[in-house]
C-alpha positions as CSV (number, residue, x, y, z in Angstrom):
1,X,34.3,37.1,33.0
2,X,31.2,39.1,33.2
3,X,32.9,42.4,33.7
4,X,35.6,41.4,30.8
5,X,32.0,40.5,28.7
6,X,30.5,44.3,29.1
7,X,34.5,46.3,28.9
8,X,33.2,49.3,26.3
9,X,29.3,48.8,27.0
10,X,26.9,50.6,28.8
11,X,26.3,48.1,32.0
12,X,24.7,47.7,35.4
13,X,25.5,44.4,37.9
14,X,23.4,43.9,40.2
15,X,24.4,40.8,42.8
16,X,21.8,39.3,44.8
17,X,22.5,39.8,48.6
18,X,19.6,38.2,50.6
19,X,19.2,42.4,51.7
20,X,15.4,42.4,50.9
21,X,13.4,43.3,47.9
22,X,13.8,47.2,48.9
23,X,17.3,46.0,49.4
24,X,18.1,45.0,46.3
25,X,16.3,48.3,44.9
26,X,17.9,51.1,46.4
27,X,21.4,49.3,45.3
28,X,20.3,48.7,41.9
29,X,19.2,52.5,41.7
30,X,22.3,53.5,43.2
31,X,23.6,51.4,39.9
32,X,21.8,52.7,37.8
33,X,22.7,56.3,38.6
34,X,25.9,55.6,38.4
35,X,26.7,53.3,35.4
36,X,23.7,54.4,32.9
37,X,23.2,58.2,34.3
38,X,20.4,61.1,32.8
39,X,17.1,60.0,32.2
40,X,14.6,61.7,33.8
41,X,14.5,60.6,37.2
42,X,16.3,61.3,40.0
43,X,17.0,58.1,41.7
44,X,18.6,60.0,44.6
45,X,15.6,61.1,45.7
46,X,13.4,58.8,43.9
47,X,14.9,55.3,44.1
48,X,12.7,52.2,42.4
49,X,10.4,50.9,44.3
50,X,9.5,47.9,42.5
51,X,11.0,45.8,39.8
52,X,8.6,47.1,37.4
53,X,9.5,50.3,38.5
54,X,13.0,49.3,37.8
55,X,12.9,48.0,34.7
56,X,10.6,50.6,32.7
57,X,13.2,53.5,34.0
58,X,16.2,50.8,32.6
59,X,14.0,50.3,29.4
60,X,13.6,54.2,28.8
61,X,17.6,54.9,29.5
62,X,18.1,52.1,26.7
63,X,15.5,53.6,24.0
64,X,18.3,54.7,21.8
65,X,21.7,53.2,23.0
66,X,22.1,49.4,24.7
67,X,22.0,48.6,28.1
68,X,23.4,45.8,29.6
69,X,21.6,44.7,32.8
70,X,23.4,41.5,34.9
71,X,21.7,40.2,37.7
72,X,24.1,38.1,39.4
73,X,23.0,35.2,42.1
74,X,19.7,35.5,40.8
75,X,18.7,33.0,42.8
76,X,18.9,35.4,45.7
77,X,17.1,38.1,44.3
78,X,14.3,35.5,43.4
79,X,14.3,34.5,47.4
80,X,13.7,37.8,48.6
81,X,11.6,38.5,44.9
82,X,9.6,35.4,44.3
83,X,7.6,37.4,41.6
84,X,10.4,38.4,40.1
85,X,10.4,35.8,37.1
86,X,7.1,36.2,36.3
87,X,8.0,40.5,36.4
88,X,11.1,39.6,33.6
89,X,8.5,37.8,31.3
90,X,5.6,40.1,31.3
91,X,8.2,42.7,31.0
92,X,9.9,41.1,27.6
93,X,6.7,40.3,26.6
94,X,5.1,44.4,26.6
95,X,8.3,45.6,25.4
96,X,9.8,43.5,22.9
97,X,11.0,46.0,20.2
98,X,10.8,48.9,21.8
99,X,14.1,49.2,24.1
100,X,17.6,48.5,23.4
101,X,17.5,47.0,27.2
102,X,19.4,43.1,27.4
103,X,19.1,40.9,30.7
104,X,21.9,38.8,31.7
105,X,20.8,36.8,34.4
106,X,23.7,33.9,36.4
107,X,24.1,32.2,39.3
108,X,25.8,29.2,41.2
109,X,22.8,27.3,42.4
110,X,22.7,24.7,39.2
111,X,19.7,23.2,40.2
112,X,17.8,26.9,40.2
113,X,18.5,28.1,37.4
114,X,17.8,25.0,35.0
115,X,14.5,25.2,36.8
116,X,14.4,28.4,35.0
117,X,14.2,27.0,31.5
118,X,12.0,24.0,31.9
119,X,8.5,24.2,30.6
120,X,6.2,25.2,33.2
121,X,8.5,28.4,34.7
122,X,7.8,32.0,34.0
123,X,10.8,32.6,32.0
124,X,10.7,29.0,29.6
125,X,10.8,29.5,26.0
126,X,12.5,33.6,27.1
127,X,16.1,32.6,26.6
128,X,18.0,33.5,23.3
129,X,20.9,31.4,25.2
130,X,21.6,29.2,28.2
131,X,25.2,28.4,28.8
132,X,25.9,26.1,31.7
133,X,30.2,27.8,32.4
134,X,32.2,24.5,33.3
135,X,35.4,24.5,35.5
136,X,39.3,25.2,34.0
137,X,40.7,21.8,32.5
138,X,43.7,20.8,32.9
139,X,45.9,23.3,30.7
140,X,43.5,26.2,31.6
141,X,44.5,25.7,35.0
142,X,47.9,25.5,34.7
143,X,47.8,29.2,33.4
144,X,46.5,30.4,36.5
145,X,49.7,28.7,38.5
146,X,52.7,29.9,36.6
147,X,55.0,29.9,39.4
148,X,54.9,26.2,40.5
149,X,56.0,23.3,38.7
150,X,53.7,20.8,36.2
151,X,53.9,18.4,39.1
152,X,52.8,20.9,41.7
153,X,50.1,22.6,39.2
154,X,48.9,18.5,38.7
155,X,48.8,18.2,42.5
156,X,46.7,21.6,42.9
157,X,44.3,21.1,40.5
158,X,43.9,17.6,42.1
159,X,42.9,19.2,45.5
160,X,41.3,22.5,44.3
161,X,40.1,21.0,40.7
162,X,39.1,24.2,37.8
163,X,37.1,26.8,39.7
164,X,39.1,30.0,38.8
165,X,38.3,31.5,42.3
166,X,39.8,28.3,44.5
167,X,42.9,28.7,41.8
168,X,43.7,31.7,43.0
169,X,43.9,30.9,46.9
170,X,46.9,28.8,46.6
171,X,49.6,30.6,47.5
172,X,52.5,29.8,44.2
173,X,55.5,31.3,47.1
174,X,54.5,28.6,49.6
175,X,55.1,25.0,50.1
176,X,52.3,22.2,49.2
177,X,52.1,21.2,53.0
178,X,51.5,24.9,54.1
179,X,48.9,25.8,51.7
180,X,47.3,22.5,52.4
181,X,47.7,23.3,56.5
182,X,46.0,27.0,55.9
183,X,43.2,25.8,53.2
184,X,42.1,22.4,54.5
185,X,43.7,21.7,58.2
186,X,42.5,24.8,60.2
187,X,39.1,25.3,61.4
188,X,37.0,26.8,59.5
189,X,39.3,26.7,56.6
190,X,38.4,28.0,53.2
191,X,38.5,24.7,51.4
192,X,36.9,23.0,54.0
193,X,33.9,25.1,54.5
194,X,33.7,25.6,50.9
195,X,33.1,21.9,50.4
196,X,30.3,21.8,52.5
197,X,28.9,25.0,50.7
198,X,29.3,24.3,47.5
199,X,27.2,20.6,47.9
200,X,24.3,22.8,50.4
201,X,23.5,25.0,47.1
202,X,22.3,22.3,45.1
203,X,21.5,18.9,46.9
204,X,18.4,18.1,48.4
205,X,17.3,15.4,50.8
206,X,19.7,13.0,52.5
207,X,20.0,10.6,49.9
208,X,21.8,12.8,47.9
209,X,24.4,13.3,50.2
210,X,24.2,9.6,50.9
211,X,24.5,8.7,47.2
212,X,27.8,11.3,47.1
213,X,29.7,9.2,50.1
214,X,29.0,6.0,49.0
215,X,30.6,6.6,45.3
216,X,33.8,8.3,47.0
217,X,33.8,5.6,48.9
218,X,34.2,3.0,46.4
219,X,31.0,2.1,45.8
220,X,30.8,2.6,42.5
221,X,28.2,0.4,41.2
222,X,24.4,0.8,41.3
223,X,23.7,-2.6,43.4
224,X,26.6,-1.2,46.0
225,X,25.1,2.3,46.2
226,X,21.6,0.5,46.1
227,X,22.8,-1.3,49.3
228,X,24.2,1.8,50.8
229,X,21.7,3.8,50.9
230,X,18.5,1.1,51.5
231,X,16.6,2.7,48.8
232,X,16.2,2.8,45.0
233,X,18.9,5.5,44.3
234,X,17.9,5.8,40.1
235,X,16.3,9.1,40.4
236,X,18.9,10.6,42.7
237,X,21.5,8.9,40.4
238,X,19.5,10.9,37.4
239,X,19.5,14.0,39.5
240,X,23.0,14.2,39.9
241,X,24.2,13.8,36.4
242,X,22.2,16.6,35.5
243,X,23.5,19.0,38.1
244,X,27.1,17.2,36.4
245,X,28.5,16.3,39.8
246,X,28.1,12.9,39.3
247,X,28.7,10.6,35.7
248,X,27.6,7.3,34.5
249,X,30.9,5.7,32.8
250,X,31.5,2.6,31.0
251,X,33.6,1.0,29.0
252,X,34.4,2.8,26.0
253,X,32.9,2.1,23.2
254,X,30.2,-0.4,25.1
255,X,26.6,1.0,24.3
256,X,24.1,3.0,26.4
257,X,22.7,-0.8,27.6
258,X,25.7,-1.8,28.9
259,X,26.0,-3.2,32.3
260,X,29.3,-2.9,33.0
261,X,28.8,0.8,34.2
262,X,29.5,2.7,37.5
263,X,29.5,6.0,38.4
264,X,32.2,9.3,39.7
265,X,32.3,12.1,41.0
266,X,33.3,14.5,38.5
267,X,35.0,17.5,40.2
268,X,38.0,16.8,41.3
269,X,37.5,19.3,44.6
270,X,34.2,17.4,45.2
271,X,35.9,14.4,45.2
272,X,38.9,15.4,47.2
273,X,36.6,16.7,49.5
274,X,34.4,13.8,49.9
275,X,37.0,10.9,50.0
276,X,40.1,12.1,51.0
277,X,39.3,15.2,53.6
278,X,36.1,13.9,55.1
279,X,37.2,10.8,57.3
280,X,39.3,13.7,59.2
281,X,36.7,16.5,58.9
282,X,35.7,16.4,62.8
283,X,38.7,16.0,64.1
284,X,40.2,18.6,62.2
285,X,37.0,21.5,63.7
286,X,38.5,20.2,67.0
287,X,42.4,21.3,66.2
288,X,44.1,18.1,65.3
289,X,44.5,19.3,61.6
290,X,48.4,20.3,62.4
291,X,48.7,15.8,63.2
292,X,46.5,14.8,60.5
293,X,48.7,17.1,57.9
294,X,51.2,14.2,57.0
295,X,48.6,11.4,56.8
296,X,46.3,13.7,54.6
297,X,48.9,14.4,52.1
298,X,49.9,10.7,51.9
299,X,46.4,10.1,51.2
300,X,46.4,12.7,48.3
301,X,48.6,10.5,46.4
302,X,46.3,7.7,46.5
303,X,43.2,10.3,44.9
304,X,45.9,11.8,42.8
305,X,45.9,8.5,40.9
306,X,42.0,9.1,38.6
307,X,42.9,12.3,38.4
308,X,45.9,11.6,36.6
309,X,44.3,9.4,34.8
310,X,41.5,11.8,33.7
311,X,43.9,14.3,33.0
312,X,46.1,11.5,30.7
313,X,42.5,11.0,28.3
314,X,42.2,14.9,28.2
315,X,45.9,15.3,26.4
316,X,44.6,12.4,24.3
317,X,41.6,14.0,23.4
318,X,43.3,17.5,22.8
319,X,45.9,16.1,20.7
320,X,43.2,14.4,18.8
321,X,41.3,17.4,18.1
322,X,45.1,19.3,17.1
323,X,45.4,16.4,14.4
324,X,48.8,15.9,16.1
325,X,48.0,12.6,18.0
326,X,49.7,10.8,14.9
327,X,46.5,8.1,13.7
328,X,44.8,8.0,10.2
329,X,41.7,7.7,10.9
330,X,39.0,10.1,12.1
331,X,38.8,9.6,16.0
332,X,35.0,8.8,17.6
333,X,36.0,8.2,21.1
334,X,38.3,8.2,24.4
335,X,37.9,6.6,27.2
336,X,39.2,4.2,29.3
337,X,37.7,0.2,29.0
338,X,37.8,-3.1,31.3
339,X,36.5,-5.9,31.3
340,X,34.1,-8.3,33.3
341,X,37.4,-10.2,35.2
342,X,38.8,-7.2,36.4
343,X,42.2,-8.5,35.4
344,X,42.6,-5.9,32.0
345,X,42.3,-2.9,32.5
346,X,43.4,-0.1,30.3
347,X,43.5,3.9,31.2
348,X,43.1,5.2,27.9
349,X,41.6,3.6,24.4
350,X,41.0,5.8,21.3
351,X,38.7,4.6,18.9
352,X,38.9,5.5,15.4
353,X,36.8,5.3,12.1
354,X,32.9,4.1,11.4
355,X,33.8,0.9,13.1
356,X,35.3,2.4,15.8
357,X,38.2,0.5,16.1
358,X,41.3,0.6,18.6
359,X,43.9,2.6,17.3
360,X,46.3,3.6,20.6
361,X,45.7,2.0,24.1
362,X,47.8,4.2,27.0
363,X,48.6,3.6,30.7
364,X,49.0,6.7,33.1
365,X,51.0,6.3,36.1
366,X,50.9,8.7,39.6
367,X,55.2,8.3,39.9
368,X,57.8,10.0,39.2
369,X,59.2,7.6,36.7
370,X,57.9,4.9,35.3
371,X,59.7,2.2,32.6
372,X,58.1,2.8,28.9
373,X,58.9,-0.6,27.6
374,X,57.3,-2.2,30.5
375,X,54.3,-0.2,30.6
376,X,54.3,-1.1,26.9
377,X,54.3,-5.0,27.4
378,X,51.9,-4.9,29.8
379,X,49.6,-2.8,27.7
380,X,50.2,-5.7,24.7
381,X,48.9,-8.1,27.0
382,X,45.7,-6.5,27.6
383,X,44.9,-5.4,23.8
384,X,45.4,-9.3,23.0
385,X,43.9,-11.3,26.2
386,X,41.2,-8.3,26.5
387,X,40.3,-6.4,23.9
388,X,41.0,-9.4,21.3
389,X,42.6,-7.9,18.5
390,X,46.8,-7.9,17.1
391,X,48.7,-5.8,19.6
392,X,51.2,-4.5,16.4
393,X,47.9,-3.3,15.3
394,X,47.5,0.0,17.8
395,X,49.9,2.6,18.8
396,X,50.7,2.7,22.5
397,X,50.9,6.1,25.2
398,X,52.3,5.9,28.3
399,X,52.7,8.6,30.9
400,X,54.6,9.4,34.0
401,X,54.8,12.8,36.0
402,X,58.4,13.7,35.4
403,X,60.1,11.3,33.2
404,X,60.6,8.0,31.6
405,X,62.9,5.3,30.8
406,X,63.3,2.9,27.6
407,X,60.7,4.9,25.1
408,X,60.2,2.6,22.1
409,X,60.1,4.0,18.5
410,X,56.3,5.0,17.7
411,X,55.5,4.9,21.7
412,X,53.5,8.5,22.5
413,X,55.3,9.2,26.3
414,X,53.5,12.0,28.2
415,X,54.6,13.8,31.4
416,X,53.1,16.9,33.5
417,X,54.8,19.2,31.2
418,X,52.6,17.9,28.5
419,X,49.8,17.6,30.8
420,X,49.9,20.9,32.3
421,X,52.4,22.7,31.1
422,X,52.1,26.3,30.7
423,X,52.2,26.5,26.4
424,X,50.8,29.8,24.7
């Protein structure tokens, strides 16, 4: 994305490599010479030998035309360059004005570079804009899986979720069970180490991780994560959400003092990873992955089933925002709602207008096929018993991965081809 950002400008990338502050220099000079060249120095025999160094040269290349300078994983150039925050600022501070030179700084480590921004670092108050990127949704990911069917793109992005990069190592020409074999049941396989990776970059301290089992566990709810762990989790819980691998969610349309709340995990690898592929994790280092295949992929259906579910609310919300969801009124919220007994509850409610009232209440099913009209009774039920109101009064979506049977008149049915189907 960054290279399709500077197509027709005058760019350097720099990615951080752990090589050392001298390191990083000579390759950035080696950059330079090549992306930006001229100038008065010759950085083949007179590489940078400081940031300063580097960035006065950079800022004298750019006196007249721009210059884009992207320091990727900047959290690794800061490791082997702890100065080097404090170098940016006093840097756009003496030469604001006076070069055409712009800084584009990214990396993966969440938790590093919000740090960036807050009050008391180098660089706060320095950004003209800080864009956290988020993962593909569904119909973004599709796109990148145009050889397999909407089932089989819904199943990937269920085990791999949006990242663009683990996208790309499924293999389209090969079956589900072989790409699962090579990316999960080896040793040392990509999407098992990856895991494991990904949660290292940004979690600290064992309660964290703690925290992260006991919700893919099932224990959802603060007093169950409370007991869990033995501690106060609040903080930790706090900590999560912002890094957005964790979210509170409640009813929809309850307010912010509800109690009936409990948290997720919000990427769908993350949580694939946590709840469905680490019970077999050791066993699978030690070369049984080939005889836990089977029992893994019937356990995917069972994680399939929030996805789905997640996946159902985002067509909802993306027909909403196309005006072709087929209500009146203007549309303030989607989500899905229970209540205290456990008995209703209900995958999808829209809520419309000031007053935020019901206007369509949806089920998603995991299966093939599914009966509309029953779907459809049942979902009457709970708009009367639980959410009190006339069941003629709300339009009804169901949803099914291939197809379904006995669609009413008025009745919204959804299948993977709606869900992620590949539509220009």
């Amino acid at each position: 994305m960054l290279q399709h950002f500077a197509t027709g400008r005058s760019a350097v990338f720099l990615t951080g490599a752990n090589r050392g502050e001298l390191g990083e220099l000579a390759v950035l000079s080696d950059r330079v010479r090549a992306a930006v060249p001229g100038g008065l120095r010759d950085l083949t025999t007179r590489p940078y030998a400081s940031w300063d160094d580097a960035l006065e040269d950079l800022a004298a290349r750019a006196a007249h035309e721009p210059v884009l300078l992207v320091l990727d994983e900047f959290p690794e150039l800061v490791a082997s360059s702890p100065h080097l925050p404090g170098t940016l600022r006093a840097f756009l501070d003496r030469s604001a004005d006076h070069t055409k030179l712009r800084l584009l700084i990214c990396g993966s480590a969440v938790r590093h570079m919000r740090a960036l921004q807050e009050e008391r670092a180098p660089l706060y108050g320095r950004f003209d804009l800080a864009l956290q990127l988020q993962p593909f949704g569904p119909h973004e990911a599709a796109l990148m899986l145009p050889e397999l069917t909407p089932q089989d793109r819904a199943l990937v992005y269920g085990v791999v979720g949006g990242m663009p990069m683990y996208l790309s190592w499924w293999d389209q020409g090969q079956p589900v069970m072989t790409n699962l074999r090579r990316l999960v049941c080896e040793p040392g396989a990509r999407l098992l180490i990856e895991g494991d990776l990904v949660l290292r970059t940004d979690l600290e301290g064992d309660y964290a991780m703690q925290i992260l089992h006991a919700i893919a566990s099932g224990r959802t709810q603060y007093g169950e994560i409370k007991d869990y762990v033995k501690s106060e989790p609040q903080r930790v819980l706090e900590r999560l959400a912002e890094l957005q691998l964790i979210e509170r969610v409640m009813p929809v349309g309850d307010s912010e003092r509800s109690k009936r709340r409990s948290y997720r995990i919000i990427d769908p690898f993350i949580r694939f990873h946590l709840q469905t592929v680490s019970p077999f994790r050791a066993e699978i280092e030690r070369g049984l992955g080939a005889t836990i295949l089977p029992v893994l992929r019937q356990a995917l259906d069972d994680h399939m089933g929030g996805i789905w579910e997640e996946a159902f609310r985002n067509e909802i919300r993306r027909q909403a925002t196309a005006g072709t969801l087929g209500t009146e009124d203007s549309i303030v919220a989607v989500g899905a709602w229970w209540d205290n007994t456990g008995h209703n509850e209900i995958d999808a409610v829209v809520l419309a207008g000031r007053s935020a009232v019901p206007v369509l209440a949806g089920e998603a099913k995991w299966a093939r096929t599914a009966n509309a009209a029953a779907l459809v009774n049942d979902l009457r039920r709970k708009v009367e018993q639980g959410l009190k109101i006339d069941p003629d009064a709300v339009r009804y979506a169901v949803c099914a991965r291939s197809s379904l049977t006995h669609v009413g008149p008025g009745v919204l049915a959804l299948t993977a081809d709606d869900l992620f189907g590949v539509h220009q």
